[in-house]
N, C-alpha and C positions, 0 to 999 in steps of 0.2 A: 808902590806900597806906601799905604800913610799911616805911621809911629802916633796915630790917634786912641784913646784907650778905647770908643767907640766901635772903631773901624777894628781894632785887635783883634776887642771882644765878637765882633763880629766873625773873624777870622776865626775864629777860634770855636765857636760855635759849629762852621761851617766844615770846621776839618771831621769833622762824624760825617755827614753823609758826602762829600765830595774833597776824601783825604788826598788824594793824585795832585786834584786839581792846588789846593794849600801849598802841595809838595816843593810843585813848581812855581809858585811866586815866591816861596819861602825860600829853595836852593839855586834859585837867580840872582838873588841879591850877593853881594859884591862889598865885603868889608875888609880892612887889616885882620889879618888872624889876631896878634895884640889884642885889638879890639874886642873880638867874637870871643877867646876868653876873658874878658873884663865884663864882659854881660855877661859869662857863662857864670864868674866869681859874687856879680850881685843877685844874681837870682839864688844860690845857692843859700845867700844870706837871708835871703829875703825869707827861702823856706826853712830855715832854723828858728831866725825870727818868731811866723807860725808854728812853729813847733815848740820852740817857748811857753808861746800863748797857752796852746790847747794843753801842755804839761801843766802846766801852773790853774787853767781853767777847769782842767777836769783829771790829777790824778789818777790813775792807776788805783785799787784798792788794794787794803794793806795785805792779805792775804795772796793777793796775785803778784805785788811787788817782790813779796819771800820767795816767791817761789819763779820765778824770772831771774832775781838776783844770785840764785844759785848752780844760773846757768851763764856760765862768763859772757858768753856769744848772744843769748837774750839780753842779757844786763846793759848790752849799750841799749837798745831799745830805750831806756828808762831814762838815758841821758841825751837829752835833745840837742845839745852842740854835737856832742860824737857822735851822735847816730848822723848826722849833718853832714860830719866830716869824713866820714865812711861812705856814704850816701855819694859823696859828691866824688870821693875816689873810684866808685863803681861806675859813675856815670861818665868818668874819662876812661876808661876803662871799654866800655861802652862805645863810644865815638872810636876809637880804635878798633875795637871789634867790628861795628859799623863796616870802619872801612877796608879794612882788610880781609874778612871776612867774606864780604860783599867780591872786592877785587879778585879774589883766588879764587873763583865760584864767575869770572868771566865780567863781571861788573866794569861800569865805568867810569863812576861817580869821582868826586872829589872829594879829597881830605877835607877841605873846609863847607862842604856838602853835609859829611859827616858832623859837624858841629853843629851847623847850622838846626841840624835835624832834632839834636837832644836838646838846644837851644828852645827849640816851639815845642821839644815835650813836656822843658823844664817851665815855659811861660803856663801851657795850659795847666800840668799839675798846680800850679801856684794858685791857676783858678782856682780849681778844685778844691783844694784845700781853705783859700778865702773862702769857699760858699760851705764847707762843712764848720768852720771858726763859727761862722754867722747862725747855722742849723742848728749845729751843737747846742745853743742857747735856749734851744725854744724846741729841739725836736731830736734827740740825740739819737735814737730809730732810725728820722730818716736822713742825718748825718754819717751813720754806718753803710746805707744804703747806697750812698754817694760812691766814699769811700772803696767800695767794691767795684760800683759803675766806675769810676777814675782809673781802675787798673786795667778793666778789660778792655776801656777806651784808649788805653795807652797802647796797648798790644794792637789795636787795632789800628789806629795812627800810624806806627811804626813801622807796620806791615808793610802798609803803603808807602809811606816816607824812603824805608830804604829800596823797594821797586820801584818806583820813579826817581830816583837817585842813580842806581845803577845800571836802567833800563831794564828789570827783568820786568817778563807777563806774568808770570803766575804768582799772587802775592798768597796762594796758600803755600807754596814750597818756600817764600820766602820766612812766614810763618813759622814754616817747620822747622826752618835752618836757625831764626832766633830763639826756637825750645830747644836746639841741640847746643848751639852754641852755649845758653844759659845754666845746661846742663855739665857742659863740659867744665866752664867756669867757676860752678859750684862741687865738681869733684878738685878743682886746682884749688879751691879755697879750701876744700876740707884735707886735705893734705895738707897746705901751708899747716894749716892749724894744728895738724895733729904733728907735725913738724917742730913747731915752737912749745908746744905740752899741753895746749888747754885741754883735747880731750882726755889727758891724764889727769889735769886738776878736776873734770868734769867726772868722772868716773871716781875720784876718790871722794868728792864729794857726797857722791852715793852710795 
């Protein structure tokens, strides 16, 4: 594999129609874990960084701001470091799931398989997000459009990443196992939450 931005971007390109094939040059490589999270910690930056940008480039409007702000759990939304930081706690979060997840469902991947994998979901979103910075400017239309392509393509990436990771064949059950698991996650976050009061603060709010 060559660390060229060319060849990456190539790479990168490449994992939409032939994600397996990505999977396995991507989950052969061979680093220090160390390592593998120190690129997982500058990417994370890299995409706050662009989140900076596009906050400060394009605002939120004032009406939609009020009304976001007066929902605690939307409100990080609007702050581009915490949303960051949050962001980057789900996507460890994430890589655990990955693999354990994966493992208890007969898998046979690697923990650091597992990283590896949110590692190229976190390089290509970085694309994505440079090429909507760029759109933004000049076409903010089809900057949303992106935007929407980047999620589905992440789900679909993923699909494959953790099937050839863990050996399974059918990357629609794999699919299905990352909407349940997603769902689960999001019933354990709305408990924490309603745990520590915000949907009390939310509800009195109203």
């Amino acid at each position: 594999m060559k660390f060229e931005p060319g060849y990456l971007l190539g790479m990168a390109l490449q994992s939409i129609p032939e994600p397996r094939k990505i999977a396995r040059e991507i989950q052969a490589l061979r680093y220090p874990r160390a390592v593998l999270w120190q690129v997982f910690a500058l990417f994370e930056v890299l995409s706050m960084a662009i989140g900076v940008a596009i906050s400060v480039l394009y605002p939120p409007a004032p009406e939609l701001l009020a009304a976001i702000s007066e929902n605690p759990v939307l409100a990080i939304t609007t702050k581009p470091v915490l949303a960051g930081m949050v962001g980057a706690s789900l996507l460890v979060i994430t890589i655990f799931a990955i693999y354990w997840v994966g493992r208890s469902f007969g898998g046979t991947g690697r923990f650091d398989q597992a990283i590896l994998t949110v590692l190229w979901l976190q390089f290509v979103m970085l694309i994505a997000q440079a090429a909507m910075l760029v759109l933004a400017i000049f076409a903010a239309g089809l900057a949303a459009i992106v935007n929407v392509s980047a999620t589905v393509l992440m789900f679909w990436i993923l699909s494959h990443f953790i099937a050839e990771m863990h050996g399974f064949k059918s990357v629609g059950l794999v699919f299905l196992m990352i909407i349940l698991t997603i769902v689960a996650m999001l019933v354990g976050l709305a408990v924490i939450l309603a745990l520590i009061g915000v949907g009390t603060v939310t509800a009195g709010g109203l």
